[in-house]
N, C-alpha and C positions, 0 to 999 in steps of 0.2 A: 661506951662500948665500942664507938668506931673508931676511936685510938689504936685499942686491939691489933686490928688489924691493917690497920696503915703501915706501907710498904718505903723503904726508904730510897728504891730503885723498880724500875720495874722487874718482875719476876720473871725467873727465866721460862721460855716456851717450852711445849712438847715437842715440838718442830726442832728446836736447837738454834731457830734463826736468829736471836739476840744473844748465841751462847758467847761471843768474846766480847762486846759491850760488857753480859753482866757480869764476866768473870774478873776486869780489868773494877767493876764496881764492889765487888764482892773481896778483892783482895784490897781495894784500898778501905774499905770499912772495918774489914777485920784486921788493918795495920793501923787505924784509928783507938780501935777498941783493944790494942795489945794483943790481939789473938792469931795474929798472922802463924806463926809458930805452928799452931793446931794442924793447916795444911801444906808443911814442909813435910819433907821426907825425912826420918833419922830424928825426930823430935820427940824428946818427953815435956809433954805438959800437963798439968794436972785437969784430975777428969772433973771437974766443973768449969776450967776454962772452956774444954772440948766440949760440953753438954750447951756450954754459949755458945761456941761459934757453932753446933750440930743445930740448933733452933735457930739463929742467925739463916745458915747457908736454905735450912728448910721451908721459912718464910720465904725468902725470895724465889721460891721455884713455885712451877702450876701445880695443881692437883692431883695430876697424873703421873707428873713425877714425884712427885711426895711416895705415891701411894708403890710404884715401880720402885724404887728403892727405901723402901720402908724397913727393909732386913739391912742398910750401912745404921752401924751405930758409931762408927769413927767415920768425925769429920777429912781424915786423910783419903780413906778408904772409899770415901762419895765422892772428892774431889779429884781421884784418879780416875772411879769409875764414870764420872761426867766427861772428864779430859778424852777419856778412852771414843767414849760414845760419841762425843761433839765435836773436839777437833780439828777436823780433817777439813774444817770450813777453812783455813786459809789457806789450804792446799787446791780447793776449789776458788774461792772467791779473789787469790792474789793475781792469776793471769789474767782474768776478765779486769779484774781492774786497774791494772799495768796495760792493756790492751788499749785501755778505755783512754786511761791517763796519758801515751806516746801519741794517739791518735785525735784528739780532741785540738782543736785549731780554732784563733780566734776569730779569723776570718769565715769562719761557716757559720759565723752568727749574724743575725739582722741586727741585733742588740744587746749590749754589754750586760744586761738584764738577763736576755737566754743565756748567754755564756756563762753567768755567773750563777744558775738557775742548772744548768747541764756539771758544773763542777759540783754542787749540794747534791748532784743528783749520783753521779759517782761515787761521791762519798757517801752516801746517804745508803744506796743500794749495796754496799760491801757493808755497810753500815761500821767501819771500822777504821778508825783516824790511825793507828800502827801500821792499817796494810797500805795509807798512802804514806804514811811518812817513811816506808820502808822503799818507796820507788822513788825520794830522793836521794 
């Protein structure tokens, strides 16, 4: 029974705060399981592929958002209405960490350990490997 519910990523928050993690996780599972399709725009797919990927995308979310969009019965139709809601995090979280990133010097460290400890931590806290790979 606790197969069931074993998760193949972690779930996305009410918060939004791991929404581009789980969406970068979310699109490659469902390009694993051929169901990518379901959340393009302009796509017919047949509705048992979209009833997988609508329990797919549903699992991976919390409680509260199951239950807040519980009236999306197309998998397109949740994944814009998610995009909508969530978003605008790299519109927040790309200057602090471009900020973070021009400004961090290796000489303000005692040890190559902090230094190396202060970049995981940049990244860690944007939580999103795109938004530094975007300020090279």
């Amino acid at each position: 029974m606790s197969n069931l519910n074993k998760l193949d990523f972690v779930a996305l928050e009410v918060s939004g705060r791991n929404y581009l993690k789980w969406t970068q996780d979310v699109k490659l599972h469902l390009t694993a399981n051929k169901m990518r399709s379901t959340i393009i725009a302009d796509n017919i797919t047949p509705e048992d592929m979209k009833a997988r990927a609508m329990i797919f995308i549903r699992k991976h979310m919390e409680e509260a958002l199951k239950v807040e969009y519980l009236a999306e019965e197309d998998p397109r139709s949740l994944w814009v209405a998610l995009e909508e809601r969530f978003n605008h995090q790299r519109a927040i979280y790309l200057p602090e960490a471009r900020h973070d990133w021009q400004n961090i010097r290796f000489q303000d460290f005692k040890t190559v350990n902090e230094y190396n400890s202060e970049i995981c931590r940049i990244r860690n806290n944007t939580g999103k490997e795109t938004l530094l790979d975007s300020l090279n």
